[in-house]
MARVO-656971 format. One record per residue (C-alpha): x, y, z; chain. Coordinates in nm, 4 decimals, always signed. Example, Ala and Ser with C-alpha at 12.3 -4.5 7.8 and 13.67 -1.06 7.14 Angstrom:
<recs>
+----------+----------+----------+-------+
!       xx !       yy !       zz ! chain !
+----------+----------+----------+-------+
!  +1.2300 !  -0.4500 !  +0.7800 !     A !
!  +1.3670 !  -0.1060 !  +0.7140 !     A !
+----------+----------+----------+-------+
</recs>
This chain:
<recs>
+----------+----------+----------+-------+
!       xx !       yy !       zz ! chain !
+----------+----------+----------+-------+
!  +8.1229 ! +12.6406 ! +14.9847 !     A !
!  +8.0662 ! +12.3290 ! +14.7777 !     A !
!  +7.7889 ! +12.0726 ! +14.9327 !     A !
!  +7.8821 ! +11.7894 ! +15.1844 !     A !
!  +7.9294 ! +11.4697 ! +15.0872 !     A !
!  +7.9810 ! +11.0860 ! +15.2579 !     A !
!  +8.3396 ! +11.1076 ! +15.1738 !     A !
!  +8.3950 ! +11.4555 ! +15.3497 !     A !
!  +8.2133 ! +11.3524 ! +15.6581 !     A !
!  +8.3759 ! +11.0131 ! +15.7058 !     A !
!  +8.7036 ! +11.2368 ! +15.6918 !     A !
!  +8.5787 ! +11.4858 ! +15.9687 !     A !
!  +8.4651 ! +11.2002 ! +16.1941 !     A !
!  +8.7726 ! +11.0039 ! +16.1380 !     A !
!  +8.9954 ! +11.3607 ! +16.2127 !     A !
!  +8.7440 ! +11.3679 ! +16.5338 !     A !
!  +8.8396 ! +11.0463 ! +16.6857 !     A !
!  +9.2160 ! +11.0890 ! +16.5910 !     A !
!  +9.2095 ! +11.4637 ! +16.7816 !     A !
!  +8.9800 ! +11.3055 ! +17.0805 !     A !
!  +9.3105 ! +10.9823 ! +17.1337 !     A !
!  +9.5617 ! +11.3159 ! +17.1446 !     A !
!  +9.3677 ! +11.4889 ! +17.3742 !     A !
!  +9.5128 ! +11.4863 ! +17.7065 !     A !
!  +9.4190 ! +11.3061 ! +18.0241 !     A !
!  +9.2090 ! +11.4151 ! +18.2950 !     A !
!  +9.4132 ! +11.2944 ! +18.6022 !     A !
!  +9.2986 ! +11.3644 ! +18.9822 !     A !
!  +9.4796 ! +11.6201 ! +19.1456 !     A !
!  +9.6085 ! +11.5767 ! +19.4812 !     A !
!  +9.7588 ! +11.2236 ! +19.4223 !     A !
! +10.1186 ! +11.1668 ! +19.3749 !     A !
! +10.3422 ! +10.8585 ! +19.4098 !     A !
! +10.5790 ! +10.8244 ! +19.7199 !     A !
! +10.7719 ! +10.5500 ! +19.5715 !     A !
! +11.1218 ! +10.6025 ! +19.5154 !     A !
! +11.2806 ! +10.7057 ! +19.1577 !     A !
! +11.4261 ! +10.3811 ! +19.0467 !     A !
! +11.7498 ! +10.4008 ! +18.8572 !     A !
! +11.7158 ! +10.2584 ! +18.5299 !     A !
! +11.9921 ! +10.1307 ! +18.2495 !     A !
! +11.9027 ! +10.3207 ! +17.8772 !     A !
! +11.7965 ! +10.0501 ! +17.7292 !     A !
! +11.5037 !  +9.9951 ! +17.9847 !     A !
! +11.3936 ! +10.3574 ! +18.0163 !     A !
! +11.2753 ! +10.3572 ! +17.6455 !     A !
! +10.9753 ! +10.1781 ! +17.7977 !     A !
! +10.8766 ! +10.4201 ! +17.9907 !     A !
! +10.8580 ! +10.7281 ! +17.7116 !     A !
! +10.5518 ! +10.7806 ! +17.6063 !     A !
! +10.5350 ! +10.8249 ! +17.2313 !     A !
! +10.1775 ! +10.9989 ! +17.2033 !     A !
! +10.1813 ! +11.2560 ! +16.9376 !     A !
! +10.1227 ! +11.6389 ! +17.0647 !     A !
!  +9.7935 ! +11.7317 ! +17.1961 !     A !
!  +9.5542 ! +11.9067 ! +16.8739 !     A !
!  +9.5764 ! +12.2734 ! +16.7962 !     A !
!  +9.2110 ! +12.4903 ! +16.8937 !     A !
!  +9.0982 ! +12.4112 ! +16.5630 !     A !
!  +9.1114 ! +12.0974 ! +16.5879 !     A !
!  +8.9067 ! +12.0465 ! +16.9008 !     A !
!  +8.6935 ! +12.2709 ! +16.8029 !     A !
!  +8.5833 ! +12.0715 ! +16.4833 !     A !
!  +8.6169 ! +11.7428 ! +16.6825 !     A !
!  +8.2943 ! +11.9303 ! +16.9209 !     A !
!  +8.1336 ! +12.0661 ! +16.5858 !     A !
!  +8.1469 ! +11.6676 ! +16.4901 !     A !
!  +7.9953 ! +11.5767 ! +16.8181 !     A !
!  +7.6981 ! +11.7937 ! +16.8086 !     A !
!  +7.6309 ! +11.6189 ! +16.4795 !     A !
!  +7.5870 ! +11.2886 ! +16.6425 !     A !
!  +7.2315 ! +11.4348 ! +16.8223 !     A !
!  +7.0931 ! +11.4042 ! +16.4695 !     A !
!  +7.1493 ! +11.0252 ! +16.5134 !     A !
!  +6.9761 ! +10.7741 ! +16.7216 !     A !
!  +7.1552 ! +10.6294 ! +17.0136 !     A !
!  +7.2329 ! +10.2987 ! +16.8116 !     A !
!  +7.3618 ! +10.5095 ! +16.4802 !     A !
!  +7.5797 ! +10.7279 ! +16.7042 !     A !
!  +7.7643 ! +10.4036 ! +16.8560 !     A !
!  +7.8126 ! +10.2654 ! +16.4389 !     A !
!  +7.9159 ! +10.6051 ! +16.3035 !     A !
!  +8.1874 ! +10.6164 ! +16.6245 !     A !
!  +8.3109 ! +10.2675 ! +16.5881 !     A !
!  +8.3242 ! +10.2611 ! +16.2072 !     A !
!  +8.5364 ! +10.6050 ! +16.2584 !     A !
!  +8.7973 ! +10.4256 ! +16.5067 !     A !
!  +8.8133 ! +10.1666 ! +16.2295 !     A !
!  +8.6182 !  +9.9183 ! +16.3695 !     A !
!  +8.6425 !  +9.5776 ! +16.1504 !     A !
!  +8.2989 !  +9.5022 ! +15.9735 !     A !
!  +8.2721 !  +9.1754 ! +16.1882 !     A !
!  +8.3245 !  +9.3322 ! +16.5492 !     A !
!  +8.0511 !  +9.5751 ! +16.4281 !     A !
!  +7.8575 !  +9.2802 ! +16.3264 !     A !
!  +7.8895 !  +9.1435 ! +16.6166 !     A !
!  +7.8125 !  +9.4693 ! +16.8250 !     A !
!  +7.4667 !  +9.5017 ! +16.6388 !     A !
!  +7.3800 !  +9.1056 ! +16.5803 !     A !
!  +7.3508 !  +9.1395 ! +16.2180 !     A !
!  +7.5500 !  +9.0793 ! +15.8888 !     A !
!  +7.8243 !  +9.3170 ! +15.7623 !     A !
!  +7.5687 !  +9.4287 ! +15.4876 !     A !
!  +7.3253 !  +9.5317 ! +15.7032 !     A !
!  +7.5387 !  +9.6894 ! +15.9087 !     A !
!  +7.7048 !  +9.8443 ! +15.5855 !     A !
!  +7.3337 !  +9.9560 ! +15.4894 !     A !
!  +7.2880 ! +10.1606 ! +15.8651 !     A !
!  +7.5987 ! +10.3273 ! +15.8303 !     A !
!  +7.5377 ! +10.4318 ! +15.5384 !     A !
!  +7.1995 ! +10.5594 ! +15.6428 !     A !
!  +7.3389 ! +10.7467 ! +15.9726 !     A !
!  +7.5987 ! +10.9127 ! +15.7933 !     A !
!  +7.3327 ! +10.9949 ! +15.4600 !     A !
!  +7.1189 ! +11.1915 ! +15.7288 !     A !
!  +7.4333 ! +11.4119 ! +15.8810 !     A !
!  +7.5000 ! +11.4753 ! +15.5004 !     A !
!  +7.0933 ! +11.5589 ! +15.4461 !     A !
!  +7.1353 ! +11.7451 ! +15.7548 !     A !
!  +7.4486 ! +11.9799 ! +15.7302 !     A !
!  +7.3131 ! +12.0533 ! +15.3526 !     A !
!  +7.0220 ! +12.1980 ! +15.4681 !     A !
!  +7.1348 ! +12.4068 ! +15.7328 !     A !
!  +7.3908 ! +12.4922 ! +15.4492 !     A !
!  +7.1380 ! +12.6090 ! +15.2565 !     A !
!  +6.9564 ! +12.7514 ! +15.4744 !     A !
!  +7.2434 ! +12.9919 ! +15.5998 !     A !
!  +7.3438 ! +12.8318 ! +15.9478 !     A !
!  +7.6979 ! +12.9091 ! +15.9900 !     A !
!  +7.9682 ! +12.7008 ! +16.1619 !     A !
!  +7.9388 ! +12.4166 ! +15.8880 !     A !
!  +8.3609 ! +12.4372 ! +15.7672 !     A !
!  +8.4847 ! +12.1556 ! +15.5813 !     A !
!  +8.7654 ! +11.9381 ! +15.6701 !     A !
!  +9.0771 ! +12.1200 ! +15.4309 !     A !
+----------+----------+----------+-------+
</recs>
């Protein structure tokens, strides 16, 4: 297996976040609505569809929770940049997050996700399994 890089682990967190938004909801059981069915026209029950795309395949989640556990590698404050930069956070509401300048915040990000890199390499090399990339 070749060695991680930035660009393959900006990929898995960004596939992480997309399979977390398809997961499904947890809803309470036990409630339902006692409201009538209201009778709608066509062209007003296109509103109501929900056009979320199908829930992720095992795989999936289970390299969105291999993702996760890499975020205990990070401090609390790297984990929150790393998560927002992977929902594709603008620079400035990062910026503004954090209280700093987009370089600066540029510079941490790259630092958080330089240390998962450092970190999944070595436990590469060392033989840990469970480290697939993103095909």
């Amino acid at each position: 297996m070749d060695k991680w890089d930035q660009d393959s682990v900006v990929a898995r967190l960004q596939e992480a976040v997309d399979t977390a938004r398809r997961m499904p909801s947890a809803k309470v059981i036990g409630y339902y609505n006692l409201w009538p069915t209201m009778v709608r026209e066509p062209w007003e029950a296109m509103a109501d569809q929900d056009y979320r795309r199908p829930p992720p395949g095992p795989k999936a989640i289970e390299r969105m929770e291999e993702t996760m556990r890499w975020m205990l590698w990070l401090e609390v404050e790297q984990r929150h940049l790393v998560w927002m930069r992977a929902k594709n956070y603008e620079w400035k509401d990062i910026c503004r997050r954090f209280g700093c300048n987009r370089t600066t915040a540029w510079r941490w990000w790259t630092k958080a996700v330089g240390t998962i890199v450092e970190q999944l390499n070595q436990r590469q090399s060392e033989g840990v399994a469970s480290c697939s990339k993103l095909s």
